[in-house]
N, C-alpha and C positions, 0 to 999 in steps of 0.2 A: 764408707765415708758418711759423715755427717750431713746432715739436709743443710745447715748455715753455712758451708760451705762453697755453697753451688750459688751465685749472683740469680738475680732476676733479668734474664738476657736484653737486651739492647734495644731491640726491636718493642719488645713486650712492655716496656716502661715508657718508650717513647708513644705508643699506640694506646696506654692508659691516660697518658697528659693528655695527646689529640682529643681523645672521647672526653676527656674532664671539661675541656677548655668547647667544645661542641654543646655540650651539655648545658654549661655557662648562657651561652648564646642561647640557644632553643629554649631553655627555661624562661630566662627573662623575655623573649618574643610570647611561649604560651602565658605564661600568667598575665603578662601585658592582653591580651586580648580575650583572658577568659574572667579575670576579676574588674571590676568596675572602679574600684577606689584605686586611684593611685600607689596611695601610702600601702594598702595589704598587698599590692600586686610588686611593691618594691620589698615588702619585709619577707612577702612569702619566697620570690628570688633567691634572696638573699639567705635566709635561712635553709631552703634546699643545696643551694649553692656550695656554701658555708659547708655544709653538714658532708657532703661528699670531698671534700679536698681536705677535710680533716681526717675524716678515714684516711683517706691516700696517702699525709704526711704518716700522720698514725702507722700506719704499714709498713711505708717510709723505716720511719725506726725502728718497729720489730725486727724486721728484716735483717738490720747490725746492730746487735745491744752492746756489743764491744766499742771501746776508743773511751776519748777523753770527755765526749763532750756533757753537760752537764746535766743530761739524762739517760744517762749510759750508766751498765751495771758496773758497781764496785769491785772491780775483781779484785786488788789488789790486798783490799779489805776482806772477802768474802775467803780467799786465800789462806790470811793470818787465821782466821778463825776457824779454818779449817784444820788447820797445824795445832793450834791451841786446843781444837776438844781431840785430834790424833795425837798430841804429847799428853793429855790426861787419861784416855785411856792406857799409855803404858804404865 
C-alpha cells in the first residue's frame, strides 16, 4: 500500500495543535521578559509563532495533494497529458 494512504491518526494531530497552541503562549511570555523593547519582543513572537503554524498548515497540505481545492495537484490535467505523450508514442 501506499504511504498517502494511511491519515495522520487522531490523537497525533490533535497533540501537534496542543503543543502549537502551548508554544504560542510560552513564546510570547519568554520574549516578553527576555527582550527589553516592546516592539522586538512582539515582532520576535510573532515571527516564531508565525513561522511554526505555517509549517503545520504546510504539512497540513502535503499530507492530501488530492481534491479540488485551489492548491491541489492537477490530476485531471496531469492525466490528459499523460495519454497525449502515451498516444504519441504508438
Amino acid at each position: 500500500q501506499k504511504l498517502n494512504e494511511f491519515a495522520v491518526p487522531f490523537p497525533l494531530a490533535q497533540m501537534i495543535t496542543i503543543m502549537l497552541v502551548a508554544h504560542w503562549l510560552l513564546t510570547s511570555v519568554v520574549v516578553a521578559t527576555s527582550v527589553e523593547s516592546a516592539v522586538w519582543a512582539g515582532f520576535i513572537a510573532f515571527a516564531v509563532t508565525f513561522s511554526f503554524w505555517s509549517v503545520h498548515y504546510i504539512g497540513e497540505e502535503l499530507e492530501q495533494p488530492f481534491g479540488d481545492d485551489p492548491n491541489d495537484l492537477p490530476i485531471a490535467h496531469m492525466q490528459k497529458d499523460l495519454n497525449a505523450s502515451l498516444s504519441d508514442l504508438l
